[in-house]
N, C-alpha and C positions, 0 to 999 in steps of 0.2 A: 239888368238884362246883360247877358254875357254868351258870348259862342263856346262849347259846350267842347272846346279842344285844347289840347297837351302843350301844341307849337303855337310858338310867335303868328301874327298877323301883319302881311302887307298893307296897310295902307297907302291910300291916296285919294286925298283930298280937293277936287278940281278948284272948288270957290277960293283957297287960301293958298293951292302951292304944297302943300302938305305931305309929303314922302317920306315914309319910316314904318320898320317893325316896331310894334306893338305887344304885348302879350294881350291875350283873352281878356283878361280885367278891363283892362284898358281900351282894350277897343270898345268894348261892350258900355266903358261910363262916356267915350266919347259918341258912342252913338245914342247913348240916354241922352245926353247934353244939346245935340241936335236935335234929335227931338224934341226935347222938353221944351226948348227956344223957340221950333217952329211952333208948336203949341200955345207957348206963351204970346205970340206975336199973332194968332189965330184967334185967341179966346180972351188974353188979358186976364184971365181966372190969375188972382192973389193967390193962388193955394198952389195954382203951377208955377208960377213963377218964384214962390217959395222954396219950393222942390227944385228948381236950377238952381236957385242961388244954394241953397244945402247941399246942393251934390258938387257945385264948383268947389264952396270950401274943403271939401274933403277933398280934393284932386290934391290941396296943399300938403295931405300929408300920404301922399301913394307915392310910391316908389319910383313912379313914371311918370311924375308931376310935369317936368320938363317937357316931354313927349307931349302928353295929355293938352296941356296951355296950345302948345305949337301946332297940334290938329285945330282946337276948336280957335285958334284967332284968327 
């Protein structure tokens, strides 16, 4: 899931403190990541919690790794 635009995105993140552009990608794998957590933390389903931890590891290799880690801690 990803916002369907050209430009950077603003975030900010209340729970953490979290201020910075982003591009599209990256917003959109940090808002999977929230979700998927809240999900995981809702249902406990192995299969979603699966699917965070698969999508975390690939944060490690996006380009905006740095960013990414820094929203979602």
């Amino acid at each position: 899931m990803a916002p369907d635009l050209d430009e950077d995105l603003t975030l900010f993140i209340e729970s953490n403190g979290y201020e910075g552009e982003v591009s599209p990608d990256a917003a959109g794998i940090i808002a999977t990541l929230y979700a998927l957590n809240h999900l995981c933390h809702t249902t406990r389903s192995e299969k979603l919690i699966d699917a965070y931890y698969l999508l975390r590891d690939y944060v490690g290799q996006h380009a905006e790794a740095s960013k990414i880690y820094s929203a979602i801690d």
